[in-house]
Biopython code that builds the backbone (N, CA, C, O; Angstrom):
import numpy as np
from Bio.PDB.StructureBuilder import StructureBuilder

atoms = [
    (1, "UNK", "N", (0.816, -1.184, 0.000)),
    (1, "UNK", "CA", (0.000, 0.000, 0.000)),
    (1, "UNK", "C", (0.869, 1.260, 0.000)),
    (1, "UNK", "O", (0.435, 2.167, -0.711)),
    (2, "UNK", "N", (1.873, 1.468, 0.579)),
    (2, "UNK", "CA", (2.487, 2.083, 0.622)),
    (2, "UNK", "C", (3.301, 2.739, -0.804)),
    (2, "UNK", "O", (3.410, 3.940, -1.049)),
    (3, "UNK", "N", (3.792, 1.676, -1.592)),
    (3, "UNK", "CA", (4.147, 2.664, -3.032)),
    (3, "UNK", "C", (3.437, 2.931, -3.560)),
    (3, "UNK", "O", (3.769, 3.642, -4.509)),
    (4, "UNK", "N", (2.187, 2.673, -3.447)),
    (4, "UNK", "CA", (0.890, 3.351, -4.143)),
    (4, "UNK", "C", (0.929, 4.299, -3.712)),
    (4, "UNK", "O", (1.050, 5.290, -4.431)),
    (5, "UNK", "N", (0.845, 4.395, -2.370)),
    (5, "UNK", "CA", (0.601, 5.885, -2.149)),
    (5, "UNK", "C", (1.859, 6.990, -2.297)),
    (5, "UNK", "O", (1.547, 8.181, -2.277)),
    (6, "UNK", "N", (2.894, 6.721, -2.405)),
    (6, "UNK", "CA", (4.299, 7.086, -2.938)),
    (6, "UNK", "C", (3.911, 7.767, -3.882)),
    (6, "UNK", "O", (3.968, 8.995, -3.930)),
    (7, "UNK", "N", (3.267, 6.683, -5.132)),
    (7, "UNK", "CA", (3.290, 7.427, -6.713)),
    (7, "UNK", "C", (2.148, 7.803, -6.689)),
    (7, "UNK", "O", (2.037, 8.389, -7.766)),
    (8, "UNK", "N", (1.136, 7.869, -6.144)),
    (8, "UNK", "CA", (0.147, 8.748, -6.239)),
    (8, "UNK", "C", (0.458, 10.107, -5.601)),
    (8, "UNK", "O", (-0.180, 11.127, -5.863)),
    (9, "UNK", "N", (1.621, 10.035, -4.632)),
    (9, "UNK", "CA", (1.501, 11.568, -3.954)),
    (9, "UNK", "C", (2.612, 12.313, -5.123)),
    (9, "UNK", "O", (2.305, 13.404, -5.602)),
    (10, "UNK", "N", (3.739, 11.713, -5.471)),
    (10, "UNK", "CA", (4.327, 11.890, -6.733)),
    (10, "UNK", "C", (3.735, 12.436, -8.129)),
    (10, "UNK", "O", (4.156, 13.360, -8.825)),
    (11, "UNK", "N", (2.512, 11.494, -8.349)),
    (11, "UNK", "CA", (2.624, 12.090, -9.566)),
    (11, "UNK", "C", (1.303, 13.276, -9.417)),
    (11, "UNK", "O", (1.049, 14.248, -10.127)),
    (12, "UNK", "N", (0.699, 12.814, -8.353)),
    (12, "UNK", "CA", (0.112, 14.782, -7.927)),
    (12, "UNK", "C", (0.646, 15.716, -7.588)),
    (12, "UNK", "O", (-0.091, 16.672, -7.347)),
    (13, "UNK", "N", (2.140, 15.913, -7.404)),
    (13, "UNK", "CA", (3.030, 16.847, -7.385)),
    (13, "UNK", "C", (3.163, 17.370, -8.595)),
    (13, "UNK", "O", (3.170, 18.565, -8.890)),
    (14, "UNK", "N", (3.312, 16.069, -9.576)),
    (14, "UNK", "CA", (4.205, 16.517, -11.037)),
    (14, "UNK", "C", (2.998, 17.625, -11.212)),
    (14, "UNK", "O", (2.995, 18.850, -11.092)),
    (15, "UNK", "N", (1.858, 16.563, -11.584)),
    (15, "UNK", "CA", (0.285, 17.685, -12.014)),
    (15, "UNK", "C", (0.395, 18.903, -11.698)),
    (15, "UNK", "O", (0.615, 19.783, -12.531)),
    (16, "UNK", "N", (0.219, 19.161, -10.125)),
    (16, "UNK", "CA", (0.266, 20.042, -9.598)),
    (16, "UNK", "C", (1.416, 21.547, -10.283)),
    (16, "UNK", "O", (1.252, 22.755, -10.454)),
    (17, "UNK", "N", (2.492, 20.601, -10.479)),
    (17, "UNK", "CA", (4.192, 21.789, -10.954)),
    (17, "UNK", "C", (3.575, 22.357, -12.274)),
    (17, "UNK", "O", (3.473, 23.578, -12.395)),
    (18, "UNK", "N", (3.086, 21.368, -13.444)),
    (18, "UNK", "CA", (2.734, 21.552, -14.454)),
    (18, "UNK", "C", (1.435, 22.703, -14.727)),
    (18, "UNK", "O", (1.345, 23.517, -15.646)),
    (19, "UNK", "N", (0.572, 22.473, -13.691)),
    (19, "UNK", "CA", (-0.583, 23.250, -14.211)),
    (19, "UNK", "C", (-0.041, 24.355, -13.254)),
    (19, "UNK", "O", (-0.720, 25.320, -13.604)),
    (20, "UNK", "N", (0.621, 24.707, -12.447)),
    (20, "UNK", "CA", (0.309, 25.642, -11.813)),
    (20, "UNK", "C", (2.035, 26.661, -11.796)),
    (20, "UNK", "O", (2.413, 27.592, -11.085)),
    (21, "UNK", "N", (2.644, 25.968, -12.846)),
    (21, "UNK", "CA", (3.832, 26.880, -13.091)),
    (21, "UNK", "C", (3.451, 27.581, -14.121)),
    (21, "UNK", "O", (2.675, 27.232, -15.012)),
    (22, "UNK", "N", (4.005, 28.580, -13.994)),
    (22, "UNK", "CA", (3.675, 29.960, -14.937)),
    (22, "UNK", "C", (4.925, 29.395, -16.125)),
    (22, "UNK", "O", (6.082, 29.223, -15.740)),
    (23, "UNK", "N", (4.565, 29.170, -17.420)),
    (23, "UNK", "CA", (5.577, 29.509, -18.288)),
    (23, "UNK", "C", (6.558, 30.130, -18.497)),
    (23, "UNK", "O", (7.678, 29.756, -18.845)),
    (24, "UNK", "N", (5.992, 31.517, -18.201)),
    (24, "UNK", "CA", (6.861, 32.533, -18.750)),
    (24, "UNK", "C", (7.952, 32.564, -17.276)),
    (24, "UNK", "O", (8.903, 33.346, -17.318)),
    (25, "UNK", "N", (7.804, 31.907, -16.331)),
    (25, "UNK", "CA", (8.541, 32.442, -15.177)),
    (25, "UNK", "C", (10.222, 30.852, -15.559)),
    (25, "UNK", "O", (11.247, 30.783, -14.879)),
    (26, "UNK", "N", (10.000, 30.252, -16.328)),
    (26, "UNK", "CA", (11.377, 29.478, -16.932)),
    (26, "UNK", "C", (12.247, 30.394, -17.135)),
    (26, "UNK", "O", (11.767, 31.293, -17.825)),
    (27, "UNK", "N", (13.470, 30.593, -16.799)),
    (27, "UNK", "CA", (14.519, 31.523, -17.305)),
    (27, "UNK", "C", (14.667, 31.247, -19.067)),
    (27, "UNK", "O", (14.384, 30.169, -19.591)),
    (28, "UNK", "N", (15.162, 32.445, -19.807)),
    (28, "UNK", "CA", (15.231, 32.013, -21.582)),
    (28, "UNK", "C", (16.883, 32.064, -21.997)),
    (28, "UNK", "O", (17.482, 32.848, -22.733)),
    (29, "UNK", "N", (17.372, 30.873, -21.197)),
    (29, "UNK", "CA", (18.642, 30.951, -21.493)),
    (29, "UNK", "C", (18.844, 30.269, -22.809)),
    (29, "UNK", "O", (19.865, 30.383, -23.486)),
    (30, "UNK", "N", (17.954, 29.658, -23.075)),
    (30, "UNK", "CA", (18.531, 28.563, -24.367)),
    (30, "UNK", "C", (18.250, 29.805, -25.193)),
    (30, "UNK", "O", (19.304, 30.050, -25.779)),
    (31, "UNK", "N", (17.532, 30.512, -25.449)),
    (31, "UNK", "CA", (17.414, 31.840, -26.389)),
    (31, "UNK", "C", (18.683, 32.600, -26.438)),
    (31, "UNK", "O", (19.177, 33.046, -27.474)),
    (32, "UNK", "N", (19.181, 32.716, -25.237)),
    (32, "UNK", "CA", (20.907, 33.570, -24.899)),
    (32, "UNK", "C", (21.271, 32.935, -25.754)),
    (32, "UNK", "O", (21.399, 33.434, -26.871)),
    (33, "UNK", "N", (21.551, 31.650, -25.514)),
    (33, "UNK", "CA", (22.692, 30.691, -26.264)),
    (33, "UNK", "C", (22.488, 30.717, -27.207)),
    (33, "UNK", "O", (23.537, 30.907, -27.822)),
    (34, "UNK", "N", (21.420, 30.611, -28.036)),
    (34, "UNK", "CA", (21.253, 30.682, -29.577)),
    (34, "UNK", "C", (21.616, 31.592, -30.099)),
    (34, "UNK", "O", (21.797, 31.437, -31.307)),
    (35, "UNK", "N", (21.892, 32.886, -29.562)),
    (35, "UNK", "CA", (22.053, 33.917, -30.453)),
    (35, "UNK", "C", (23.591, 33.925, -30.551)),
    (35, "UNK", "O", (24.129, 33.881, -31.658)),
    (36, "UNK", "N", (24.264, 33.976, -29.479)),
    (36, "UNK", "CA", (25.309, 33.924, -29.427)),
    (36, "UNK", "C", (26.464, 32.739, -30.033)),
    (36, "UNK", "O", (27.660, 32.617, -29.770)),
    (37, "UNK", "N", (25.804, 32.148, -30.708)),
    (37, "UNK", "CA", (26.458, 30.426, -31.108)),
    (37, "UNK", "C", (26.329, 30.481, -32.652)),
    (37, "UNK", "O", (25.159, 30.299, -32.990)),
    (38, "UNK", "N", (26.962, 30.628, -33.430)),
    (38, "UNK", "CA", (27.070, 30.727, -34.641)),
    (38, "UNK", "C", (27.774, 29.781, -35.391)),
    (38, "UNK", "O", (28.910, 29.471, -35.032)),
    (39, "UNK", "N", (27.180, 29.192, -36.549)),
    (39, "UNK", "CA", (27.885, 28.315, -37.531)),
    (39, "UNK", "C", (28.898, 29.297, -38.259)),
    (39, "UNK", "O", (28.919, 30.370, -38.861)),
    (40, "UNK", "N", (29.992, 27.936, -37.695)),
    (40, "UNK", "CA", (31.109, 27.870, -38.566)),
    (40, "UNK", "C", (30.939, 28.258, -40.161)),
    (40, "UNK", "O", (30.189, 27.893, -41.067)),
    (41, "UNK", "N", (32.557, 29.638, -39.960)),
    (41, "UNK", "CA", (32.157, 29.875, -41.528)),
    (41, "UNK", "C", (33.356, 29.076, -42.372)),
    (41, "UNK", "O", (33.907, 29.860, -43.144)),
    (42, "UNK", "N", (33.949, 27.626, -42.435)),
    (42, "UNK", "CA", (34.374, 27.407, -43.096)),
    (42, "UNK", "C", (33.648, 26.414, -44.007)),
    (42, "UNK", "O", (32.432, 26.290, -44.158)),
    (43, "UNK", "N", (34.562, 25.789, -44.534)),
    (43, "UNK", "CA", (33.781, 25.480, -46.231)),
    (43, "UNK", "C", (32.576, 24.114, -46.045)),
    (43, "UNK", "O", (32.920, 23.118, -45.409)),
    (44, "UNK", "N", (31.343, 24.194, -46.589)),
    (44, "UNK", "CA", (30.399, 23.168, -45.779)),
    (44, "UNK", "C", (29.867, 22.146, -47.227)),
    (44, "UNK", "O", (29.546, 22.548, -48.345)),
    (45, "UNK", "N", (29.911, 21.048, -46.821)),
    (45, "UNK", "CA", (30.123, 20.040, -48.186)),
    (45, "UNK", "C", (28.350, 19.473, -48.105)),
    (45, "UNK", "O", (27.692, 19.531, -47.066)),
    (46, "UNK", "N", (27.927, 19.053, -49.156)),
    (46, "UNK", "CA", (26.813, 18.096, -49.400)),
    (46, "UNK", "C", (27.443, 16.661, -50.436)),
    (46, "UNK", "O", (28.306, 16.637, -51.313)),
    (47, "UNK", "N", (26.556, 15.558, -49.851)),
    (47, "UNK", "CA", (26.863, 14.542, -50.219)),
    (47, "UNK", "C", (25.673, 14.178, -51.669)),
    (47, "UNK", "O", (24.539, 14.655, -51.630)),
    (48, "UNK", "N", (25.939, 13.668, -52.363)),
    (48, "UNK", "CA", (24.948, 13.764, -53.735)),
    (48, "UNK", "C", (24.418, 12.144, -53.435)),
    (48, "UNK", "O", (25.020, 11.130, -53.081)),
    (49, "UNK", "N", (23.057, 12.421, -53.746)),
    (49, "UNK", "CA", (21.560, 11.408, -52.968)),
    (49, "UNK", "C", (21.378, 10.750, -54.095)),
    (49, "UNK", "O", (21.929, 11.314, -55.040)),
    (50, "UNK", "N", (20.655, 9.488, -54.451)),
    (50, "UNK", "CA", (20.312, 9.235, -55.644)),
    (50, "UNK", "C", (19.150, 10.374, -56.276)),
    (50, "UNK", "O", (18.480, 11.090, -55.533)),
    (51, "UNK", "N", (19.067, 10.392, -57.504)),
    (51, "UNK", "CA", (18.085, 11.153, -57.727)),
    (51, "UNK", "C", (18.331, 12.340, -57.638)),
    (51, "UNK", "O", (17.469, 13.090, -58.098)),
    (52, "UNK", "N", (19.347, 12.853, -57.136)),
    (52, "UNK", "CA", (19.727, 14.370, -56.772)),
    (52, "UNK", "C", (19.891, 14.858, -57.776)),
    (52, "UNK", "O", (20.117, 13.956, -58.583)),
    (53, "UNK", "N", (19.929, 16.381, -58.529)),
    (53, "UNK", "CA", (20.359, 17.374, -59.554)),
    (53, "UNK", "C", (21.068, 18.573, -58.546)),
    (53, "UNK", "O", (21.240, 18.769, -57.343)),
    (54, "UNK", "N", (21.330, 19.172, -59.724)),
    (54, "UNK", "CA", (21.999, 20.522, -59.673)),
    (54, "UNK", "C", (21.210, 21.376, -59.024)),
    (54, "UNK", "O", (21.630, 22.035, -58.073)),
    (55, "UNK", "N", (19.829, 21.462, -59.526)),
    (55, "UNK", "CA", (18.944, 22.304, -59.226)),
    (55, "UNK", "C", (18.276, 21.976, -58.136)),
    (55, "UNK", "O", (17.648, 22.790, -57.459)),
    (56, "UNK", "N", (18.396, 20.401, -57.827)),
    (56, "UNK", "CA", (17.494, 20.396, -56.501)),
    (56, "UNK", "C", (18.704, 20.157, -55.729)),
    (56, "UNK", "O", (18.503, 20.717, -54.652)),
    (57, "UNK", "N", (19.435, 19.815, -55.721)),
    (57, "UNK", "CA", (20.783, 20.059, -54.639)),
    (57, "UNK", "C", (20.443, 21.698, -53.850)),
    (57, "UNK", "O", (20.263, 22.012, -52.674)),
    (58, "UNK", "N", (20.468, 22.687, -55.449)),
    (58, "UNK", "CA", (20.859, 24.595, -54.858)),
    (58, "UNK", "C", (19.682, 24.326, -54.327)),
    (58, "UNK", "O", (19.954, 24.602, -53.159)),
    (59, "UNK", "N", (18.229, 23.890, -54.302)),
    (59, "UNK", "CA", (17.255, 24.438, -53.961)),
    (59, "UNK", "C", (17.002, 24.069, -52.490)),
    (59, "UNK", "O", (16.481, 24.908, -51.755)),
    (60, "UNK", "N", (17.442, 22.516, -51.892)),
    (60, "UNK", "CA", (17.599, 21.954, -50.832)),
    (60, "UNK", "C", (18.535, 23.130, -49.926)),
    (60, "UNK", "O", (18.125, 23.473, -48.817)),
    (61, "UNK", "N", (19.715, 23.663, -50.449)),
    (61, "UNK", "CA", (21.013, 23.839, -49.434)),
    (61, "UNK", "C", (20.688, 25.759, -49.587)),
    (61, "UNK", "O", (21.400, 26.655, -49.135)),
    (62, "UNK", "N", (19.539, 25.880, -50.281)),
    (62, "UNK", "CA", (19.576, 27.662, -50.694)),
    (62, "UNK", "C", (20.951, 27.749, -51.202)),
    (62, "UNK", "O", (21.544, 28.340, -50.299)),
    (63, "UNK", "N", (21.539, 27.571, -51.852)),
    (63, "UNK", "CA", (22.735, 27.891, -52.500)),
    (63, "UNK", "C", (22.535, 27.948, -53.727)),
    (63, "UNK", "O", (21.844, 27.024, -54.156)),
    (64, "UNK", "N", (23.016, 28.983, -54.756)),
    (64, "UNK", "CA", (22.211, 29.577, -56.325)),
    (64, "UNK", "C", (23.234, 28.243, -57.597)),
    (64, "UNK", "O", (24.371, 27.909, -57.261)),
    (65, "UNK", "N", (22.982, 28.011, -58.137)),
    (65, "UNK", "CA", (23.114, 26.834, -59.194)),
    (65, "UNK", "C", (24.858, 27.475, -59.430)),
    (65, "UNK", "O", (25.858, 26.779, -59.252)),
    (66, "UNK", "N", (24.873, 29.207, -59.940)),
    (66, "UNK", "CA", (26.154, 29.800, -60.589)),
    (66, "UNK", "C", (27.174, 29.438, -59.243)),
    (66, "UNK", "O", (28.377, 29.343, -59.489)),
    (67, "UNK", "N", (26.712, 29.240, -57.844)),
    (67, "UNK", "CA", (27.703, 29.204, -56.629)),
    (67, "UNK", "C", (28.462, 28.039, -56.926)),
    (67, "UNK", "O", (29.658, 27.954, -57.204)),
    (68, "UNK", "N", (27.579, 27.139, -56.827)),
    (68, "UNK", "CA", (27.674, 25.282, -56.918)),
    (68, "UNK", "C", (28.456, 25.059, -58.258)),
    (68, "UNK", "O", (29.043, 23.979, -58.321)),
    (69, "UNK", "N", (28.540, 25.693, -59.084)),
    (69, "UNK", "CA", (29.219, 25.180, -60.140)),
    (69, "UNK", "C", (30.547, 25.909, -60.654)),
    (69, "UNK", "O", (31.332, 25.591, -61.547)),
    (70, "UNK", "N", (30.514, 27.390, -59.463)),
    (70, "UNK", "CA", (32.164, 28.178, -59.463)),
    (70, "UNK", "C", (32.804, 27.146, -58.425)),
    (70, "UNK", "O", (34.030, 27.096, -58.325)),
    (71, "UNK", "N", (31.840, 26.180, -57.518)),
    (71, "UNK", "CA", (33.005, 25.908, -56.265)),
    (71, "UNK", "C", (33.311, 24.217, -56.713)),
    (71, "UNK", "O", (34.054, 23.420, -56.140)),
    (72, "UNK", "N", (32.697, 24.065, -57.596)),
    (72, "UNK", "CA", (32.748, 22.355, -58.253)),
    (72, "UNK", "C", (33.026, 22.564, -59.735)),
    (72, "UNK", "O", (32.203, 22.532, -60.650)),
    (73, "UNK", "N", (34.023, 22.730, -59.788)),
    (73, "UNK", "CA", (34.386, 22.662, -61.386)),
    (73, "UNK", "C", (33.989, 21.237, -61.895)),
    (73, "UNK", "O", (33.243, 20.968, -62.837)),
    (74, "UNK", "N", (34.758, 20.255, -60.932)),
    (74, "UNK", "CA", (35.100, 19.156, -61.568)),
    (74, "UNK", "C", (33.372, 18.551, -61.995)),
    (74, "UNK", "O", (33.174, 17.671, -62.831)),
    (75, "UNK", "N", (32.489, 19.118, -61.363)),
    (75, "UNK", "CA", (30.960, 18.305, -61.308)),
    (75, "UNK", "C", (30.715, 18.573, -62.534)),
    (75, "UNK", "O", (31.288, 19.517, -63.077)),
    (76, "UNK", "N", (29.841, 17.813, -63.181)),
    (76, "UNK", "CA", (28.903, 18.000, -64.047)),
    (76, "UNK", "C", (27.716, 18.078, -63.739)),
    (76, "UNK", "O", (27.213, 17.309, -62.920)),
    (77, "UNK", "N", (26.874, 19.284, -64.509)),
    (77, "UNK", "CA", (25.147, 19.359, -63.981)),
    (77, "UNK", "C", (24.432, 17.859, -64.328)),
    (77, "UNK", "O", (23.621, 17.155, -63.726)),
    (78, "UNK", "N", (25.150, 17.741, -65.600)),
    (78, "UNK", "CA", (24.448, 16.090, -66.466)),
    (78, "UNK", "C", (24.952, 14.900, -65.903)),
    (78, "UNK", "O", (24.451, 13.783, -66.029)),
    (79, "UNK", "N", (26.138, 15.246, -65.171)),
    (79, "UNK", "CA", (26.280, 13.318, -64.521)),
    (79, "UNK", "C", (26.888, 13.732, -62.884)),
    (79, "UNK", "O", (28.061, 13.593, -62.537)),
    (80, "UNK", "N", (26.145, 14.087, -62.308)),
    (80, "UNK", "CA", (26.601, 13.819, -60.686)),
    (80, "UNK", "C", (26.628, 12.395, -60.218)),
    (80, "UNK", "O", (25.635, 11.806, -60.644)),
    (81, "UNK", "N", (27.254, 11.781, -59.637)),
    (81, "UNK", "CA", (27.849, 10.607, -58.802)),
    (81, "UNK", "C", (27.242, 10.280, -58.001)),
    (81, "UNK", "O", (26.998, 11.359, -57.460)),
    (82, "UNK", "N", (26.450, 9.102, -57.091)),
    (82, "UNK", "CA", (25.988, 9.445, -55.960)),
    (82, "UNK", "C", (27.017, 9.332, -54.875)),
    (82, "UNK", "O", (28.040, 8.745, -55.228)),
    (83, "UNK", "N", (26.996, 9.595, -54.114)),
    (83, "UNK", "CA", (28.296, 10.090, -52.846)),
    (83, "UNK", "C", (29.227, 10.917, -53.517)),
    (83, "UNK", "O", (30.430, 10.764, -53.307)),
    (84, "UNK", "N", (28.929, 11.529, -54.076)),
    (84, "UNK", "CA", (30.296, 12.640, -54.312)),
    (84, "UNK", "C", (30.107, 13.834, -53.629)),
    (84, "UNK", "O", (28.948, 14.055, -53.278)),
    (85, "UNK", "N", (31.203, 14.906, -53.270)),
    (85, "UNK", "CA", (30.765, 15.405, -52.252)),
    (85, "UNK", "C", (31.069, 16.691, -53.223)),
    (85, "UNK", "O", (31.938, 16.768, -54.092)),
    (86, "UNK", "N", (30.009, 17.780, -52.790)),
    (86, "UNK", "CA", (30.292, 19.414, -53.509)),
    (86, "UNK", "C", (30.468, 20.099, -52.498)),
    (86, "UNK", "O", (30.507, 19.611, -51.368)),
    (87, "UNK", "N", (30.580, 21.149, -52.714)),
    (87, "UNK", "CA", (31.275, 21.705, -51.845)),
    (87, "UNK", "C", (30.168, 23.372, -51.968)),
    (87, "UNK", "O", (30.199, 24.052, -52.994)),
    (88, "UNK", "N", (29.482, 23.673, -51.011)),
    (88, "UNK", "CA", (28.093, 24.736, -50.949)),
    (88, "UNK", "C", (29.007, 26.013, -50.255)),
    (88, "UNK", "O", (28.354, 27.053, -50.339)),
    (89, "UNK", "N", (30.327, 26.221, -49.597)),
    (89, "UNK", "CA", (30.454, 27.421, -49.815)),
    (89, "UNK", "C", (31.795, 27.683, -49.820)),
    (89, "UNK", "O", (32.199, 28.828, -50.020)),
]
sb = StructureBuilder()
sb.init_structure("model")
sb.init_model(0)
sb.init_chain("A")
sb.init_seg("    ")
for serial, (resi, resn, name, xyz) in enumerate(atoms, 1):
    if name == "N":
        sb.init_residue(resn, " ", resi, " ")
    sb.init_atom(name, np.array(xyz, "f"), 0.0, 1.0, " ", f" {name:<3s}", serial, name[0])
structure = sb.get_structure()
């Protein structure tokens, strides 16, 4: 009888924390941190999917078709590889 009444007084606590904590009173540190945490600006690669193109590669990574094909000479728009890696900036 006794862990019953354990997890019943337990999980009317949790209830209790949940409905009766104010949201807004959580500190917004993960918001601090986000702003302050920035991706790396060195060079960031995509791996080529079956089925992948030129155009749906730029359109997936927002990167413009003329970028993808100054930083990949060696690619071709007409025969990409699958696993080959380009290189988006």
């Amino acid at each position: 009888m006794a862990p019953a009444a354990f997890l019943a007084a337990v999980t009317l606590a949790v209830v209790c924390v949940r409905v009766f904590w104010p949201p807004h009173a959580a500190p917004k540190v993960e918001h601090a941190q986000r702003q302050h945490a920035k991706a790396p600006q060195g060079p960031r690669f995509y791996r080529v999917h079956p089925g992948d193109t030129l155009a749906r590669i730029a359109a997936r990574t927002k990167t413009p078709i003329a970028r993808l094909q100054r930083l990949n000479p060696h690619a071709q728009p007409t025969a990409l590889f699958i696993g080959e890696r380009l290189r988006l900036r």
